[in-house]
Structures are given as structure tokens and as C-alpha cells.
C-alpha positions as CSV (number, residue, x, y, z in Angstrom):
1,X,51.7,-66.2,-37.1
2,X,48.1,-66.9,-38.7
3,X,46.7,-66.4,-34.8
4,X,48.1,-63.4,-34.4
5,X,45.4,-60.2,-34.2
6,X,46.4,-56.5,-33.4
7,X,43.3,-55.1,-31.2
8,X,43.6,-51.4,-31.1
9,X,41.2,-50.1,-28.3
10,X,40.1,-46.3,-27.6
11,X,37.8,-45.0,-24.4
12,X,35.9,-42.2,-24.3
13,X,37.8,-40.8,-21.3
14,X,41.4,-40.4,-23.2
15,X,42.8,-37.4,-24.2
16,X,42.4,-37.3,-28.1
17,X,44.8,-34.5,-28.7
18,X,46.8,-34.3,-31.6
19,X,50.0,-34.4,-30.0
20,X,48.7,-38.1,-28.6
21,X,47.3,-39.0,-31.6
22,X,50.5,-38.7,-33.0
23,X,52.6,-40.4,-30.1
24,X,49.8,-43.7,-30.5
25,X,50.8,-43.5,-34.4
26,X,53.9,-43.8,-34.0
27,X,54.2,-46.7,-31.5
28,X,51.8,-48.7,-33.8
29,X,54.3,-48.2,-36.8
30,X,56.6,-50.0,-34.7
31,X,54.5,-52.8,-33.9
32,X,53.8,-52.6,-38.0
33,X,57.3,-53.0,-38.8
34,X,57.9,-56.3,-37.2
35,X,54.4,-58.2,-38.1
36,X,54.9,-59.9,-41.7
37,X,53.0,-58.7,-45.0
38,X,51.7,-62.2,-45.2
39,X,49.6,-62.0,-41.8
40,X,47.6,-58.6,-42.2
41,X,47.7,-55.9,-44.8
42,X,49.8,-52.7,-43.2
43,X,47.2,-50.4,-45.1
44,X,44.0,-51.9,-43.9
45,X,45.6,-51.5,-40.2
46,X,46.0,-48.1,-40.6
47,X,42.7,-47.4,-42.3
48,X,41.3,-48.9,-39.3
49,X,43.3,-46.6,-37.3
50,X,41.9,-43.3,-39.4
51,X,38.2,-44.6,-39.0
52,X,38.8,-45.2,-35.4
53,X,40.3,-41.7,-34.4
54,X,38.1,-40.3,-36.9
55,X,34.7,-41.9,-35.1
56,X,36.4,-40.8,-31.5
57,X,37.0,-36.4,-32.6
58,X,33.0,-36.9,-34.0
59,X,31.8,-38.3,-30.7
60,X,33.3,-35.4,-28.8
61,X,32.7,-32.8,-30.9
62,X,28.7,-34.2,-30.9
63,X,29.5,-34.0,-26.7
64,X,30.8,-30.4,-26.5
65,X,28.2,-29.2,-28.8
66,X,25.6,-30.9,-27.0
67,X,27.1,-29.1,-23.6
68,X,27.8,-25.9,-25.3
69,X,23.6,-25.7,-26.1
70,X,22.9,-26.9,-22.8
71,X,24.6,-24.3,-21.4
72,X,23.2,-21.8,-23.4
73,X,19.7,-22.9,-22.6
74,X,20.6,-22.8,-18.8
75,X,22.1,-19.3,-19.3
76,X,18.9,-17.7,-21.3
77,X,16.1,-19.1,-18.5
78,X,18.3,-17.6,-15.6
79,X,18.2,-14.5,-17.5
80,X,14.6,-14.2,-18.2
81,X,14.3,-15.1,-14.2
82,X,16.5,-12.5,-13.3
83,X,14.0,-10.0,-16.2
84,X,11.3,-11.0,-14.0
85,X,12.9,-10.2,-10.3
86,X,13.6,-6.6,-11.8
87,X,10.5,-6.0,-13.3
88,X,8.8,-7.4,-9.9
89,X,11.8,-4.9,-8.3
90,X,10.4,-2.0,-10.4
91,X,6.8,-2.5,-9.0
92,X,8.0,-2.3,-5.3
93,X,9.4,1.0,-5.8
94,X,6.8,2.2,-8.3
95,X,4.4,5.0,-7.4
96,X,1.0,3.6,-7.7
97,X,1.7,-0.1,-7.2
98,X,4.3,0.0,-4.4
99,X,1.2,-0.2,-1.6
100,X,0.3,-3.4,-1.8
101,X,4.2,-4.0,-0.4
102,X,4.0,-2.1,2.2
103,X,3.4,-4.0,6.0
104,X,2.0,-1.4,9.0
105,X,3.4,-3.5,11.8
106,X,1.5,-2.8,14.9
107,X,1.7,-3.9,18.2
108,X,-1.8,-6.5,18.9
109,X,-2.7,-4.7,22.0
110,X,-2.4,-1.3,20.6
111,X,-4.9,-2.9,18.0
112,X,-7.0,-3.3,20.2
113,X,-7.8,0.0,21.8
114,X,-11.2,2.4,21.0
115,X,-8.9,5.2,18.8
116,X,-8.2,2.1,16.4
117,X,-11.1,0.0,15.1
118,X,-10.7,2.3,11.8
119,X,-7.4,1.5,11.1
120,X,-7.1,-1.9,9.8
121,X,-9.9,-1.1,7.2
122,X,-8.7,2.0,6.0
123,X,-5.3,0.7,5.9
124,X,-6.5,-2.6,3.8
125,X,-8.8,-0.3,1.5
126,X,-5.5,1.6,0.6
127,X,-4.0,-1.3,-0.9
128,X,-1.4,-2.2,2.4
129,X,-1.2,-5.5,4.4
130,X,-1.2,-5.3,8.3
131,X,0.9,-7.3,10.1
132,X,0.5,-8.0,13.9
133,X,3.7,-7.7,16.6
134,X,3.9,-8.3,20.1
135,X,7.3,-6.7,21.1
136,X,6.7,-3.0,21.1
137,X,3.8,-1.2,22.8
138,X,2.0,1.6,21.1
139,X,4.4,1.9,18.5
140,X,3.2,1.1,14.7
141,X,6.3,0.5,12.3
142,X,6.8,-0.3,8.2
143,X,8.4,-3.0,6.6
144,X,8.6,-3.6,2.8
145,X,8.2,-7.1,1.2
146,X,10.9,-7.5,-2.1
147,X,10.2,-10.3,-3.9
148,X,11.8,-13.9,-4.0
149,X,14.9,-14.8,-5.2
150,X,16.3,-17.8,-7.1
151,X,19.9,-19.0,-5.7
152,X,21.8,-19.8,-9.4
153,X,23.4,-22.6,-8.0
154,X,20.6,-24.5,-6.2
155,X,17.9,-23.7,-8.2
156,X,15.6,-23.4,-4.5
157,X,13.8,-20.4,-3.6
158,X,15.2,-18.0,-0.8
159,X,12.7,-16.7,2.0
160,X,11.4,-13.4,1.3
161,X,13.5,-10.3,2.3
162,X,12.0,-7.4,3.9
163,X,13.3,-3.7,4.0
164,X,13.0,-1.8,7.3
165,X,11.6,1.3,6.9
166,X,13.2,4.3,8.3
167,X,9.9,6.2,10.0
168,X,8.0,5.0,13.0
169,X,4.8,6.2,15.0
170,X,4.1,6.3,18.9
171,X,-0.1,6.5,19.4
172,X,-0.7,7.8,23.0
173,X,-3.7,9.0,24.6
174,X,-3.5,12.1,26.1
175,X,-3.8,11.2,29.7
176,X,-0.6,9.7,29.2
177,X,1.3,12.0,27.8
178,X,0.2,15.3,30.3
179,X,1.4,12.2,33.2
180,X,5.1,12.4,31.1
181,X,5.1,16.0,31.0
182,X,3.8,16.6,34.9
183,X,7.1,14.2,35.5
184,X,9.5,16.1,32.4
185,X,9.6,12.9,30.9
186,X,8.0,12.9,28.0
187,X,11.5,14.3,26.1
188,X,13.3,11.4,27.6
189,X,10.9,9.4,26.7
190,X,10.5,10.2,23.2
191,X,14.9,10.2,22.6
192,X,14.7,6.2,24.5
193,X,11.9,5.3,21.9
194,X,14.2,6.7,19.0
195,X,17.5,4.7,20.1
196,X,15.7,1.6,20.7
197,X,13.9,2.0,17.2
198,X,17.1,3.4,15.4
199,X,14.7,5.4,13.1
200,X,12.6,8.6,12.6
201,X,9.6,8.8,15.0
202,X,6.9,11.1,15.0
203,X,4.3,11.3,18.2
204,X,0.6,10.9,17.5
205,X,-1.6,12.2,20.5
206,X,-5.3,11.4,20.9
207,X,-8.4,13.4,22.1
208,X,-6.1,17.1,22.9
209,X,-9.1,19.0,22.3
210,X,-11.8,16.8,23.8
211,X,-9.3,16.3,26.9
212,X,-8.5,20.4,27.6
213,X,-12.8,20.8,27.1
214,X,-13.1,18.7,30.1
215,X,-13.3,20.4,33.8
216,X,-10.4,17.7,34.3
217,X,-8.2,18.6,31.9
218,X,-8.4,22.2,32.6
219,X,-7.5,21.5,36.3
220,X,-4.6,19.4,35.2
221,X,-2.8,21.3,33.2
222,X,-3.1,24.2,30.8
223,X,-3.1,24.0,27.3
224,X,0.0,26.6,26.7
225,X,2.1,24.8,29.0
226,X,0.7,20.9,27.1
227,X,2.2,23.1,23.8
228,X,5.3,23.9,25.6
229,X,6.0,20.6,26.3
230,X,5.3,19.2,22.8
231,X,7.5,21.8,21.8
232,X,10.5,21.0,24.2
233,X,9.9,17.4,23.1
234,X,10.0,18.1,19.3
235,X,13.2,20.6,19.5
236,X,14.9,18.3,22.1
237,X,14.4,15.1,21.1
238,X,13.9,15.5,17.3
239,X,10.3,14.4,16.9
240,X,7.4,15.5,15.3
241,X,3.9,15.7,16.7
242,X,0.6,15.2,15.6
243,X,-2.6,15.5,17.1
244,X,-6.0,13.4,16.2
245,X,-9.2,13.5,17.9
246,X,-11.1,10.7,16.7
247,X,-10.6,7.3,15.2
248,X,-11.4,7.7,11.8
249,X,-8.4,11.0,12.1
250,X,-5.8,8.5,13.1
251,X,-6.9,6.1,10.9
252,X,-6.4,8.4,8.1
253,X,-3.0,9.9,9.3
254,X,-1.5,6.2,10.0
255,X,-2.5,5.7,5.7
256,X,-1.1,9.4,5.1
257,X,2.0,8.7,6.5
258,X,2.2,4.6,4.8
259,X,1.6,5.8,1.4
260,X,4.3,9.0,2.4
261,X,6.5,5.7,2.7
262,X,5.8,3.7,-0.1
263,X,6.6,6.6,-2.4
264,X,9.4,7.8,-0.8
265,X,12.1,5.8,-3.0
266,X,10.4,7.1,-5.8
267,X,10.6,10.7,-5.1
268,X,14.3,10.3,-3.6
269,X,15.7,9.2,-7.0
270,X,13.6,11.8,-8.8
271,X,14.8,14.6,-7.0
272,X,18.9,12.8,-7.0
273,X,18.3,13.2,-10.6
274,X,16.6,16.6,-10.4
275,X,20.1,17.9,-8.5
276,X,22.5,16.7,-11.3
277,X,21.6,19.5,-13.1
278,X,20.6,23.5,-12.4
279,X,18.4,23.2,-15.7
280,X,16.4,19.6,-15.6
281,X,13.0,19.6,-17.1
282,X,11.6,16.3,-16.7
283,X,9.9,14.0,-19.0
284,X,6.5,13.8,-17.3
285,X,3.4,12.8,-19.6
286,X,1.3,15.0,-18.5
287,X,-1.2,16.6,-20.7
288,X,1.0,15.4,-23.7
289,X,-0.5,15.8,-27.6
290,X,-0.2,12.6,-29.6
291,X,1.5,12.6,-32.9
292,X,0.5,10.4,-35.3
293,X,2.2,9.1,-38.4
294,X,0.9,11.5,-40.6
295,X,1.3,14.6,-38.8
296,X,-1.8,14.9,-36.7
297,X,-1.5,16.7,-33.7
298,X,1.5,19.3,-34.6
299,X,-0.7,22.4,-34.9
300,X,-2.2,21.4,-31.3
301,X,1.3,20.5,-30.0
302,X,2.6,24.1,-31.4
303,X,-0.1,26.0,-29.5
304,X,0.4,24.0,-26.1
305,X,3.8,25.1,-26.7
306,X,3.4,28.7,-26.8
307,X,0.4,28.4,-24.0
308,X,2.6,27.3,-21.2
309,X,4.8,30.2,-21.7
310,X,4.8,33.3,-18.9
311,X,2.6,36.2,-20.0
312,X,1.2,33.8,-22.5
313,X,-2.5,32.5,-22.5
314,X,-4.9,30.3,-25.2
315,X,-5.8,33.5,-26.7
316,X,-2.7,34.6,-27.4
317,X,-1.5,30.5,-28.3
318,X,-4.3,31.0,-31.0
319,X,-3.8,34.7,-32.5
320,X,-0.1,33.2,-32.6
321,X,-0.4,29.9,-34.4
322,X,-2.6,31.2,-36.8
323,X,0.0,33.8,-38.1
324,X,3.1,31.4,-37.8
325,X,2.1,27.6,-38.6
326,X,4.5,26.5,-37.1
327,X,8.1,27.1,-35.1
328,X,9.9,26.9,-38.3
329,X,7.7,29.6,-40.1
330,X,8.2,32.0,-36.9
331,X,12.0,31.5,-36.9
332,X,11.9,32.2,-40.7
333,X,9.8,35.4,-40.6
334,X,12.4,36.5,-37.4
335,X,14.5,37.0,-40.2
336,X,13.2,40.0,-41.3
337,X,13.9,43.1,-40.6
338,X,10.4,44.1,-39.7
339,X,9.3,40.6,-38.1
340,X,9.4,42.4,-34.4
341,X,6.9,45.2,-35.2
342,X,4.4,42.7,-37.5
343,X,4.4,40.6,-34.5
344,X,3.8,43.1,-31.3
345,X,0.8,44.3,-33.8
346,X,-1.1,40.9,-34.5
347,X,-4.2,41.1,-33.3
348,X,-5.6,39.0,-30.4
349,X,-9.6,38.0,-30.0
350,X,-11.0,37.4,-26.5
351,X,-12.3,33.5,-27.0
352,X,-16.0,33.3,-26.0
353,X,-17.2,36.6,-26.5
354,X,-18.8,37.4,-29.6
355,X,-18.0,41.0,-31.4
356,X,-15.3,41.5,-29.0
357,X,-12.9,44.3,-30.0
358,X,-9.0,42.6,-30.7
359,X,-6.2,44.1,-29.2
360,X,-2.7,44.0,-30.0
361,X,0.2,41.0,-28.8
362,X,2.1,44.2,-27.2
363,X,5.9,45.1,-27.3
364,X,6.9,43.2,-24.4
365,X,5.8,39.7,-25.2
366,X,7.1,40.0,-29.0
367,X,10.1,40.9,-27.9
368,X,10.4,38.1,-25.5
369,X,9.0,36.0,-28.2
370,X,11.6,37.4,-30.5
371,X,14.5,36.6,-28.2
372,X,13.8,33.2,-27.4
373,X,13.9,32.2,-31.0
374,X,17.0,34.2,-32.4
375,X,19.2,33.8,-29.3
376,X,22.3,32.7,-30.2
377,X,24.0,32.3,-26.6
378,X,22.6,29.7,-24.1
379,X,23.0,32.4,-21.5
380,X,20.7,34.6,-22.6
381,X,17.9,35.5,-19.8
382,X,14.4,36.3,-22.0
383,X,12.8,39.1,-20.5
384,X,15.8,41.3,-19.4
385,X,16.5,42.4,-23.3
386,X,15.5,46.3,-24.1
387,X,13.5,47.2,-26.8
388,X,16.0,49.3,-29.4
């Protein structure tokens, strides 16, 4: 019996539940019931046991908190990646910096001709990237660049998307399109462009002027009946027309209509938000007055206030804001009885002209004045109130 050892043996890959702890307790006080006192003490066994086990739950507790913060980690840096994609988002769409997104796709050939050696500089000096095609003819087209994206899973970089824009341009010369409309086809012409496209499209004609000047153009055709055709081709086949005569025109109508396009996302959710609502005014900065910590700026903010008003002008702002400090004071004096006739008699100074005679505010602004402070009912209209 003196050779006799009890091993007790734990991996790291058993389950370490309590309801198996117990189960393993219980077999070795089986084993502990037939191995004699003499051999091995039955309390150092099980202290052995208690250290063990005790060991094994610090191990994985050490593993799962060692995950737990691992995952955290991973979950806060694909989170500040995802911050920067929006932010990057934000600038594609954002008036002002949305041009350098912007791709005028244009055909290499059409690059090529006289009417567009401007183009790719005025373009470029704009802030937009041009991008060279070899598919359609005479046809110039947008595309918008979004920025990269990370796949969560494989951690590799996707290949930038780009948005189709929904407008395109077809650059002919004039010669060309008096040959469509001897035939009647430039109408057809224009409606096979749009369903191959799928998009807006808008006609740019080069050299009209120059073209009906000439003895040859005059013999060709007339100018009224050029105009009628434009106008069967714009009603008919849901086009607009533009005309240019030189290079540096088209040049500048090709960046007219690109920045038209950048912004257009912009303005679109501007004016959904603008809709929600019969009353929106909206939160421009425009000629805003700072307010500082101490007050500065109040008195200045007040008199912009009443400036911006109808009927209302700087003189009257002043004449006004001198008398009441401020809205609270005018809302106070409205309180009286008398406040409508002190205020239709204040005097107002013409700015800028010395020993000018005042003259007074007048019933009809006080009184509109009057209203839009003491108005009790949102549906009050100022200016339809009668003086009692």
C-alpha cells in the first residue's frame, strides 16, 4: 500500500462547472473511502483538490477577461473607422468640398475637338478630376467617387465605389444637328441617347450664331425653323438645349452644370427638410452676432433683430433699441396702457445727415410692433390687426 499515489489531473479544455466539480468530488470520496489513513492523509487530498480547482476557475477567469478586453479593443478601432468613413461621407456631399469628388467622364475623341481645349483646365481649376472613356461619342457624363470601405471581417480594403450621376450632356456642332433636323431626326435621336443613358440629358450646340451669319447657313436652313426644331426636340423628347459659341462658353457651361451636380444632394435634403414644415426658418450663419460670455453683443443682436423686419430699416432698429434695451423691456412697457401711442411717437433720425429733422415711428409699424409681442394665439397674422 506504501506505493500507492492518487494523481488527480485537470486540462485546460474541461468544463469546470460547478455541477462537474461536484460530480469529480464525489467520485474521489469514493476512491477516499477505500485507501487507508495510514497511506495518505484524507485532508491533505482534498486540500490538494481545493488548490487545484481553485488555480483552474483563476486561469479562466484571467482568459475571459483577457478576451472580454480584446474584444473591446477590436470593437472601439472599428468604430472610430466607421467615424472616419462618415466624416469622409459628410465631405462628398458637402457644399464646398464635394468637387474634388466629382469625375466629368468624357469621351477621348470628343476631347479632342477645337470647341474643347478649355475644358479640361477649367474643369481641373474648379476642383474636379477628368476621367477619359472610349464607349460613348460626344457625350460627357458624372460619376462620384465615395470613399473606401473596410470589410469587418477581413480587415482588407474594398475597391472604391462610384455613384452614377443622374444628368448627362450631348456636345454637337451645328452642322450636325441642322443634318438631324433636314432628316426629323434629331427628336429621335435625342429620346435613343436618353434610353441608352437611362438619365437626364441636356443638348449643347456649338457655333448657332456664327453658323446662321454665314451665306451657308442662311441657305441651309432658317433660323425660325433651327428654333422649331429645338423646340419639337425639347417638348418631344424631354431635353433641354443649350447653345455656346466658343470654347471658353462650353467650357464654362460643362463646370456650371458639374458643380450644379455636386451640390445637388445637398440642396435635395435641404429642401426634404424645408417641406416637413409650412413654417421652417433655417439655421443658416449668415451675418450672425457673436455672444460672448459676458453679454457682448446683445444690444447688436437686438437691433439686427428688429432690422430684418418688413417696413423696418437701421434707422428705425436704432431709434428703437435706444428706447427699449432690450425685447424684455419692450414686452414690459406693452403692458401699459399707453405703450402703443409712446411708441408710434418715438422719434426717428435719418443716419448720416447732420441737423436732420426726426420724424415719428408712425401708427402702422407700432401697431405691428405691438402685435407681434402681445399676441397670444400662434395664428395671429401681424399686419391685418386695425388700429382701435
Amino acid at each position: 500500500m506504501s506505493g500507492l499515489v492518487v494523481t488527480l489531473s485537470s486540462s485546460e479544455d474541461e468544463d469546470v462547472t460547478p455541477s462537474s466539480s461536484k460530480q469529480k468530488q464525489d467520485v474521489l470520496y469514493d476512491y477516499l473511502d477505500v485507501i487507508p489513513e495510514n497511506v495518505i492523509s484524507r485532508e491533505h487530498i482534498l486540500s490538494d483538490v481545493a488548490s487545484s480547482s481553485k488555480s483552474l476557475t483563476q486561469q479562466e477567469k484571467k482568459k475571459t477577461k483577457a478576451l472580454e478586453k480584446e474584444a473591446k479593443k477590436r470593437k472601439l478601432q472599428e468604430d472610430k473607422k466607421d467615424r472616419a468613413v462618415r466624416i469622409e461621407m459628410n465631405k462628398v456631399y458637402k457644399p464646398g468640398e464635394c468637387m474634388q469628388y466629382i469625375n466629368v467622364v468624357i469621351n477621348e475623341n470628343l476631347l479632342r475637338k477645337w470647341y474643347m481645349t478649355s475644358v479640361e483646365q477649367e474643369v481641373t481649376a474648379a476642383g474636379a478630376n477628368i476621367e477619359q472613356q472610349s464607349e460613348e461619342q460626344d457625350i460627357i457624363t458624372w460619376t462620384r467617387r465615395l470613399p473606401l470601405t473596410l470589410d469587418k471581417y477581413f480587415g482588407k480594403s474594398k475597391k472604391p465605389n462610384e455613384e452614377q450621376c443622374d444628368h448627362a450632356l450631348c456636345i454637337m456642332e451645328v452642322d450636325r444637328v441642322t443634318r438631324l433636323v433636314r432628316d426629323n431626326a434629331l427628336a429621335r435621336t435625342m429620346i435613343e441617347c436618353k434610353e441608352r443613358l437611362q438619365c437626364k440629358l441636356t443638348l449643347v450646340v456649338v457655333q448657332v450664331e456664327a453658323y446662321f451669319k454665314s451665306k451657308s447657313g442662311r441657305k441651309d436652313m432658317s433660323n425660325i425653323d433651327f428654333e422649331l426644331a429645338l423646340t419639337d426636340a425639347i417638348v418631344t423628347a424631354d431635353c433641354d438645349v443649350v447653345t455656346v459659341e466658343t470654347a471658353q462658353e462650353l467650357a464654362e457651361t460643362i463646370v456650371r452644370f458639374t458643380k450644379a451636380i455636386a451640390d445637388a444632394p445637398a440642396k435635395k435634403a435641404k429642401r426634404e427638410i424645408d417641406e416637413l414644415s409650412s413654417f421652417y426658418m433655417r439655421g443658416v450663419n449668415k451675418n450672425c452676432v457673436a455672444i460672448t460670455n459676458n453679454g457682448a453683443g446683445v444690444s447688436q443682436l437686438w437691433q439686427q433683430m428688429l432690422a430684418v423686419l418688413p417696413q423696418s430699416s437701421l434707422d428705425i432698429s436704432r431709434a428703437v433699441c435706444a428706447q427699449y434695451k432690450s425685447p424684455l423691456a419692450m414686452y414690459e412697457s406693452f403692458q401699459e396702457p399707453d405703450a402703443l401711442e409712446q411708441l408710434s411717437n418715438l422719434g426717428v433720425s435719418r443716419s448720416g445727415v447732420a441737423g436732420a429733422k426726426q420724424r415719428k415711428l408712425g401708427r402702422e409699424f407700432a401697431l405691428k410692433l405691438h402685435t407681434l409681442f402681445t399676441a397670444t394665439s400662434g395664428d395671429v397674422i401681424v399686419g391685418e390687426q386695425t388700429d382701435e
